[in-house]
C-alpha positions in Angstrom: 18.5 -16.9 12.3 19.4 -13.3 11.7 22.9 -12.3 11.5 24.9 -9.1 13.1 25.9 -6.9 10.7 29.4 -5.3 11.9 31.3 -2.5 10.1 35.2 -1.3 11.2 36.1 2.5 11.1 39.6 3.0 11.6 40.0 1.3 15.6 36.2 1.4 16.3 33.9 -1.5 15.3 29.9 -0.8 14.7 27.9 -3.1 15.7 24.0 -3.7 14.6 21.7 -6.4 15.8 20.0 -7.1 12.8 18.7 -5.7 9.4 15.9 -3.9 11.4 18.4 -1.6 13.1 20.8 -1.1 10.3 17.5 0.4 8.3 16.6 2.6 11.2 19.8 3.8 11.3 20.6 4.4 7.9 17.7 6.4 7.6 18.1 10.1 7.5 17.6 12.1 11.0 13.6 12.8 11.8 12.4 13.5 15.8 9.8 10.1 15.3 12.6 8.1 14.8 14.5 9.3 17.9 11.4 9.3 19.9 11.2 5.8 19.2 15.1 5.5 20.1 15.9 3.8 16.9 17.6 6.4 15.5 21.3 6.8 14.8 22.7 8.7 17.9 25.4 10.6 15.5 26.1 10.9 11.9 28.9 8.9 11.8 26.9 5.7 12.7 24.2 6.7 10.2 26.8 7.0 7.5 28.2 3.4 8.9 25.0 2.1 8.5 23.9 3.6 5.2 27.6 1.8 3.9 26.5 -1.6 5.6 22.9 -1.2 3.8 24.0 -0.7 0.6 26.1 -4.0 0.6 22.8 -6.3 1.6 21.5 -8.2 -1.2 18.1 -7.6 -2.3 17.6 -11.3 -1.8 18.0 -11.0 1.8 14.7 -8.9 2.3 13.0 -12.2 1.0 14.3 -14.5 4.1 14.9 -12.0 6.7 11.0 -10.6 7.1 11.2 -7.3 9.4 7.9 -8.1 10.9 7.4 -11.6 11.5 5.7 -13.7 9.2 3.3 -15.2 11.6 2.6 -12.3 13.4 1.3 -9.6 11.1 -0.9 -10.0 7.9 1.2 -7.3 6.1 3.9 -9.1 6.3 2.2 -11.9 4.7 0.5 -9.7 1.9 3.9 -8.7 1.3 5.6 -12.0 1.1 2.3 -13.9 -1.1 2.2 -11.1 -3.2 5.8 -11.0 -4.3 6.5 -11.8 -7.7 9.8 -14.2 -8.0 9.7 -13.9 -12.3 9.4 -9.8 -12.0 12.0 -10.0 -9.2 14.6 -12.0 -11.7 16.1 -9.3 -13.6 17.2 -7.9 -10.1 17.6 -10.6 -8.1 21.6 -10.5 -8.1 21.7 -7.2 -7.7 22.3 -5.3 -3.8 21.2 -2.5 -2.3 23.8 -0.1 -4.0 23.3 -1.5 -6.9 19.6 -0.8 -7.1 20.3 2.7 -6.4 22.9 2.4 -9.5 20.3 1.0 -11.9 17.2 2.9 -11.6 19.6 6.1 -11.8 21.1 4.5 -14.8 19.8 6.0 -18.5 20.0 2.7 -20.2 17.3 1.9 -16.7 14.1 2.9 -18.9 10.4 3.5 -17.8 9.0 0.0 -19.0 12.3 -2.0 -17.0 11.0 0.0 -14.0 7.4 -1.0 -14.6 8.7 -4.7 -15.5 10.2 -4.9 -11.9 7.8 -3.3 -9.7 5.5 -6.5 -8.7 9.3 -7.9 -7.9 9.9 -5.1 -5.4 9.1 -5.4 -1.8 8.0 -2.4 -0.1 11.8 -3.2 2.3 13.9 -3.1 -0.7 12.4 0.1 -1.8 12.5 1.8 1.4 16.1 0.3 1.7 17.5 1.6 -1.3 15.8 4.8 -0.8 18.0 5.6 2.4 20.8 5.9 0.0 19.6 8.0 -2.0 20.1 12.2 -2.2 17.1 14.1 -2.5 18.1 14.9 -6.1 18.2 10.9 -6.7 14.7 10.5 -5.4 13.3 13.4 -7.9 14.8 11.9 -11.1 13.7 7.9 -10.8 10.4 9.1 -9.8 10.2 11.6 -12.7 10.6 8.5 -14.7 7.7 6.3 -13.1 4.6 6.8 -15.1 1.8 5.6 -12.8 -1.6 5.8 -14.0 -4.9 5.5 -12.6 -8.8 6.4 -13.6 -12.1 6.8 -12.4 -14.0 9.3 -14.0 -11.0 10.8 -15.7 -7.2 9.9 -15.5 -5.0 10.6 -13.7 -1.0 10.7 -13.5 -0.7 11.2 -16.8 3.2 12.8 -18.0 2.9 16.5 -18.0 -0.4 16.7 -16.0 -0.8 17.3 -11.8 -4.2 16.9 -10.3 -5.9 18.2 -7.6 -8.0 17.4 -4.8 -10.5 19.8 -4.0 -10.9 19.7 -0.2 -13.7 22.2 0.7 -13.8 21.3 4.9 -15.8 23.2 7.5 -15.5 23.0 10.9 -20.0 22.8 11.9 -20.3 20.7 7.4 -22.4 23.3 6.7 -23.2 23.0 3.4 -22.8 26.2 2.3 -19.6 26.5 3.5 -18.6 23.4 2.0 -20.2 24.4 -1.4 -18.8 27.9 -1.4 -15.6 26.4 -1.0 -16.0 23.9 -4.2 -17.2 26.7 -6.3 -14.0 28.9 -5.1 -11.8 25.5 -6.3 -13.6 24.7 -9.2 -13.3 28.8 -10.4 -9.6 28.0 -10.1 -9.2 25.0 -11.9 -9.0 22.4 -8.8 -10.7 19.5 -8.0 -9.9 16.8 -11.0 -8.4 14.4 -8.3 -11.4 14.0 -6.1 -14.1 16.4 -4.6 -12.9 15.2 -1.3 -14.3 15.9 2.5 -13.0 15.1 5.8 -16.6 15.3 7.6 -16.5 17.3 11.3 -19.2 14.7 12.4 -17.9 11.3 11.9 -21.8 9.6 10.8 -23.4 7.9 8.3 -26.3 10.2 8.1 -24.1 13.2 8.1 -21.5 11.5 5.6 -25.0 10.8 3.0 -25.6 14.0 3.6 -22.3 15.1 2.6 -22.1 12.9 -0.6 -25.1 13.7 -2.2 -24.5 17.4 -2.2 -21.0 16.8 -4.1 -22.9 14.4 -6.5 -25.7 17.5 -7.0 -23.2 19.4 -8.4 -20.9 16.5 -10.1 -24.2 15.6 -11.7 -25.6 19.2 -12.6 -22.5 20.3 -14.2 -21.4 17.1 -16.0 -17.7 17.4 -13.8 -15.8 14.5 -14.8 -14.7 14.3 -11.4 -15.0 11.7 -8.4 -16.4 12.6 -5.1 -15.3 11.2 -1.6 -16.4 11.7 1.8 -13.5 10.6 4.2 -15.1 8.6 6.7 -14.4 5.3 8.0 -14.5 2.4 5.7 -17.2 0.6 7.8 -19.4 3.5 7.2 -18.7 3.8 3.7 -19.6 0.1 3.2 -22.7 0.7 4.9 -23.6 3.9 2.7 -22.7 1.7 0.0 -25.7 -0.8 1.5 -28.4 2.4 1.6 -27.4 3.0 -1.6 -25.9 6.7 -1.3 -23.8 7.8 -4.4 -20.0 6.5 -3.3 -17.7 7.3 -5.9 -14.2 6.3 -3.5 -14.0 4.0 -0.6 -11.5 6.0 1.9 -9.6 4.9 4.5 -6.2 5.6 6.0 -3.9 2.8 6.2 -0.7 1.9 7.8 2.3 -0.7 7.1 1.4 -3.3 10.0 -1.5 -5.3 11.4 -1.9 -3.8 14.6 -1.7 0.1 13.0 -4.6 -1.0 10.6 -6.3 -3.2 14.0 -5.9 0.8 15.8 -7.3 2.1 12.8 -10.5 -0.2 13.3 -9.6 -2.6 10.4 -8.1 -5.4 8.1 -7.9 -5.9 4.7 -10.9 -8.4 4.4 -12.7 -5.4 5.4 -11.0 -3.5 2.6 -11.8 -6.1 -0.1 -15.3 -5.8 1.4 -15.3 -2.4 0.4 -13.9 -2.3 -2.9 -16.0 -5.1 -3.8 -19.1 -3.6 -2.8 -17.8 -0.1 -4.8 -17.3 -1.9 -7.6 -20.9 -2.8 -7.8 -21.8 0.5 -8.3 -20.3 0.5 -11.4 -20.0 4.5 -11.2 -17.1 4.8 -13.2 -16.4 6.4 -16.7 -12.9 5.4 -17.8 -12.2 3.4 -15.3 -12.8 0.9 -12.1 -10.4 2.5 -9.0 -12.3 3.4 -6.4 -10.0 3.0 -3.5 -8.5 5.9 -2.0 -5.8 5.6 1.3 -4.0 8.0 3.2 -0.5 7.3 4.9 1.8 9.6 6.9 5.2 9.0 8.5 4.6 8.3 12.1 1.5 6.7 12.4 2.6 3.3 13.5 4.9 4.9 15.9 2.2 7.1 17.5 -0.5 3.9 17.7 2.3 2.1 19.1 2.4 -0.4 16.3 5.7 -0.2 14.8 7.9 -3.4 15.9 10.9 -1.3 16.4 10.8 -0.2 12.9 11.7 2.9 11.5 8.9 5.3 10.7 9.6 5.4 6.8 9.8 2.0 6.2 6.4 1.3 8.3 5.3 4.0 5.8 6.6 2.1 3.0 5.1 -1.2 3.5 2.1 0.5 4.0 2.2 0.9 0.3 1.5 -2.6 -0.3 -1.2 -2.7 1.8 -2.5 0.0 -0.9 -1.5 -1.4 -4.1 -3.4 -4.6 -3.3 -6.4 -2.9 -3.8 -5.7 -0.8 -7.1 -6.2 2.6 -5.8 -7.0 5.8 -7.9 -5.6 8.2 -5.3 -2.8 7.5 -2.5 -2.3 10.4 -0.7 0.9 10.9 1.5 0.1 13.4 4.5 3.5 14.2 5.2 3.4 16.6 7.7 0.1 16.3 9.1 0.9 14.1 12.2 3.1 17.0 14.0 6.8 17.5 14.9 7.2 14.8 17.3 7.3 12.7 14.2 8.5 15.3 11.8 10.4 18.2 13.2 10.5 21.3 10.5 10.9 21.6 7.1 14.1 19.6 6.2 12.6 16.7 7.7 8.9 17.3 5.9 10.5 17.9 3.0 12.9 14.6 2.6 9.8 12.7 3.7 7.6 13.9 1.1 10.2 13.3 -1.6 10.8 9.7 0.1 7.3 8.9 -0.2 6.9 10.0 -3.7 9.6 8.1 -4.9 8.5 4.8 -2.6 5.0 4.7 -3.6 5.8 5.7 -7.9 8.4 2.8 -7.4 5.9 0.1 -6.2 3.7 1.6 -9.1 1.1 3.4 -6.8 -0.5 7.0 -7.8 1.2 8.6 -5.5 -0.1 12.4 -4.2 1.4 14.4 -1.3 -0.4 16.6 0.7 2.6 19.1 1.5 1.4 19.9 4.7 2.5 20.9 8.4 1.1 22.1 11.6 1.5 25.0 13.5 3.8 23.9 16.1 6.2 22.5 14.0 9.5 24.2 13.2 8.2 25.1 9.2 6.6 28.1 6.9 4.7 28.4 3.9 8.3 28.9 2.1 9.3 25.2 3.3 5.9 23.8 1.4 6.7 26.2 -1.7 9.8 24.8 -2.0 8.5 21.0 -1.5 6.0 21.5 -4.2 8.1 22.6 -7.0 10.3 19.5 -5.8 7.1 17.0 -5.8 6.1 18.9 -9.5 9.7 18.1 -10.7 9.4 14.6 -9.8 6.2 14.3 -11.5 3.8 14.4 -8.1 0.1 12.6 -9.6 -1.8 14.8 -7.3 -1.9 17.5 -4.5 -4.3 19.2 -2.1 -6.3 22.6 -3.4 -8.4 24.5 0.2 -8.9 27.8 0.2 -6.2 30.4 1.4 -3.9 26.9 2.3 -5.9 27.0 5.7 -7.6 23.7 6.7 -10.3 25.5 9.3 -11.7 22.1 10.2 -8.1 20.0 10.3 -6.6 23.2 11.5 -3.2 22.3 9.5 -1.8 24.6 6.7 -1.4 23.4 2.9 -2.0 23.8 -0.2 -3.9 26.5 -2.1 -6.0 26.9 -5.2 -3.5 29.3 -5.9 -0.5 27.5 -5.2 -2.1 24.8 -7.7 -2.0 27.2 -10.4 1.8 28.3 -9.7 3.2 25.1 -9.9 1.0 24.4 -13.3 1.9 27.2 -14.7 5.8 27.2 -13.7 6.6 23.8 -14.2 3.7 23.5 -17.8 1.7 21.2 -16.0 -2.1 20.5 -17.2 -5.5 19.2 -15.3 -6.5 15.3 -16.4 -7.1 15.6 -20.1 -11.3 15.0 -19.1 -11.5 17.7 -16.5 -9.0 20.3 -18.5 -11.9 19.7 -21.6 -14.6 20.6 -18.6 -12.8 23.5 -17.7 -12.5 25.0 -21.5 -16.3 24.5 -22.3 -17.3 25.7 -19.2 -15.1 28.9 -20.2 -13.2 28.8 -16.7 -9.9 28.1 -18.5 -9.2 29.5 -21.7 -6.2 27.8 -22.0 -3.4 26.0 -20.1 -2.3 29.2 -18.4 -4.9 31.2 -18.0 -8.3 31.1 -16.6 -11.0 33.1 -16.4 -14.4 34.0 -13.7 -17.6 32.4 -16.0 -20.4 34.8 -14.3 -23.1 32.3 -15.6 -21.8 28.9 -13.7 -21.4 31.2 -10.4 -24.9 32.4 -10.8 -25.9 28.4 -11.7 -23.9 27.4 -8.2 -25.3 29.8 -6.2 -29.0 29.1 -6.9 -28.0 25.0 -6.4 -26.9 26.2 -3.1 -30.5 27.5 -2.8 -31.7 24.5 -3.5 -29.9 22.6 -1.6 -30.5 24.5 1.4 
């Protein structure tokens, strides 16, 4: 039985069904959340509620499951998964007192890391309603989260980039005009990554193998993906194309994932049959997802959930599968979910802090659309906020202008500002590439090597 959870302000009494509704409440304002009508309707009550919140004990996410149980295979990931020995050194503590301990400096990276398998993805999303932007940045600075394929990733002091070379027709010189421009700038040690305008497995192949022509040409310590749907990727995997990473985007309940056209047997499917590649270098991650506030809500899949905390359990749909990239499009769903650039910005930082928390690589693609209420000065400002917090990865696409996705983000160039400002260096693998290949000549600085665009342009040739 759940029980009311009531708070008195002066002569007025709040009044909130359950836990479900005090989270939605206390979260900070975004449009998906009042186009869901969960949202506080003033900031009183979502000050109320964010008091109420911080008073629940973390045990209580543990017996009062915000999706039921037998309803939704999340929930039961979530639940299975959790770690009651990891969850000890917490288990007394609330809400609050969460926030008070991972901003504590006595609170150190390996108690965080200690904890995380202890954490549900509710606690984390709870505690992160309570939190100022400010609070967010500094307990994920702390989280060291590392993951590796062909080179690591997430390393302190280090941002990676995905290279994301789209064209609206995959024509394959577009695409590999676009790779050269990112590699020339020092992008791309994430994942060669593209989101394919034809959604086949014969155009997908075709995709993959030019990546893996150059990966393979130039010795790139690098991983390729083509984003397509899991399904096809398995099959690929079956005709035996050159899959680096599984893709897929995930969401945090059973019937997103089911509107997706999946479940997570289907995922271990595909990370199994990926691992039997054995393609590798460094390391054995070949998973990589793709969330965004909002998507529950718009596949009509949230359970009268908040869109953060959908996002958040989401997470442990991810961290099942040991991924080397989980990439948070913040912005990408539109301003129905996400208004302008105060909302896309606390959501990014959110996520960050979420995912690092539950011990996830966690990269944003600081994104928005062009009918939302945001500017290229709104994502500047969320990537030096993302690079202070110690952001794993971002996106690199030429001139910040998805021409397939037809959403803005990031740059090759902005890539370079926030390494440069902020002393932030490629994975150790690819920054090595980058110096023999003479592109880089150090940290800072990099340099046009004549000789690899001539060698890029007659593999275009080739290819061709």
């Amino acid at each position: 039985m759940q029980k009311k959870y009531k708070f008195q302000l002066g002569s007025k009494t709040y009044a909130f069904e359950n836990l479900v509704e005090v989270m939605a409440k206390a979260t900070p304002k975004r449009s998906g959340d009042e186009l869901a009508g969960v949202a506080a309707i003033s900031e009183e009550e979502r000050v109320v509620a964010q008091m109420l919140l911080s008073e629940v004990p973390l045990k209580t996410f543990l017996c009062e499951h915000l999706v039921a149980y037998e309803d939704d295979e999340v929930t039961r990931l979530i639940v299975e998964n959790h770690d009651l020995e990891a969850f000890e050194p917490i288990s007394h503590l609330c809400v609050g007192d969460l926030r008070d301990w991972l901003l504590s400096d006595y609170t150190s990276i390996e108690m965080i890391q200690d904890i995380k398998m202890g954490l549900t993805p509710e606690m984390v999303a709870a505690v992160s309603k309570i939190m100022r932007n400010q609070d967010l940045i500094i307990v994920a600075k702390k989280c060291e989260v590392i993951s590796s394929f062909r080179n690591t990733i997430g390393l302190k002091n280090r941002l990676s980039t995905r290279l994301q070379p789209n064209h609206p027709t995959d024509d394959v010189s577009g695409i590999a005009a676009s790779i050269l421009d990112g590699l020339m700038y020092g992008s791309g040690d994430a994942v060669i990554g593209i989101n394919p305008a034809s959604d086949n497995i014969k155009q997908a192949t075709k995709l993959l193998n030019l990546i893996d022509e150059i990966i393979s040409k130039y010795d790139i310590p690098t991983q390729s993906s083509v984003l397509t749907h899991v399904t096809n990727t398995i099959e690929m995997i079956e005709k035996n194309a050159p899959v680096d990473l599984v893709f897929q985007s995930i969401g945090g309940t059973e019937a997103t994932n089911s509107s997706f056209g999946f479940n997570l047997s289907i995922l271990k499917e595909a990370q199994d049959a990926a691992l039997s590649l054995k393609r590798g270098t460094v390391g054995n991650s070949v998973m990589y997802f793709e969330t965004g506030q909002g998507s529950s809500l718009s596949a009509n899949a949230h359970h009268g959930l908040d869109q953060q905390t959908c996002e958040v359990r989401a997470y442990a749909v991810a961290r099942k599968f040991n991924p080397l990239l989980i990439n948070t499009v913040v912005g990408f769903i539109g301003p129905e979910y996400l208004y302008d650039g105060k909302e896309i910005t606390r959501a990014g930082l959110e996520d960050h802090f979420c995912g690092k928390l539950l011990g996830l690589p966690m990269g944003c693609d600081i994104c928005y659309t062009n009918h939302a209420q945001v500017d290229q000065d709104d994502m500047d400002n969320l990537l030096t906020l993302l690079g202070v917090a110690g952001c794993n990865f971002i996106m690199g696409i030429p001139g910040s202008d998805d021409i397939m996705l037809n959403y803005q983000t990031t740059s090759f160039h902005d890539a370079l500002y926030i390494r440069r400002v902020l002393n932030l260096r490629p994975a150790p693998e690819f920054e090595k590439w980058l110096e023999k290949m003479q592109i880089f000549t150090d940290t800072n600085k990099f340099v046009l090597n004549d000789k690899m665009a001539v060698g890029f342009s007659n593999l275009l040739k080739e290819t061709l």
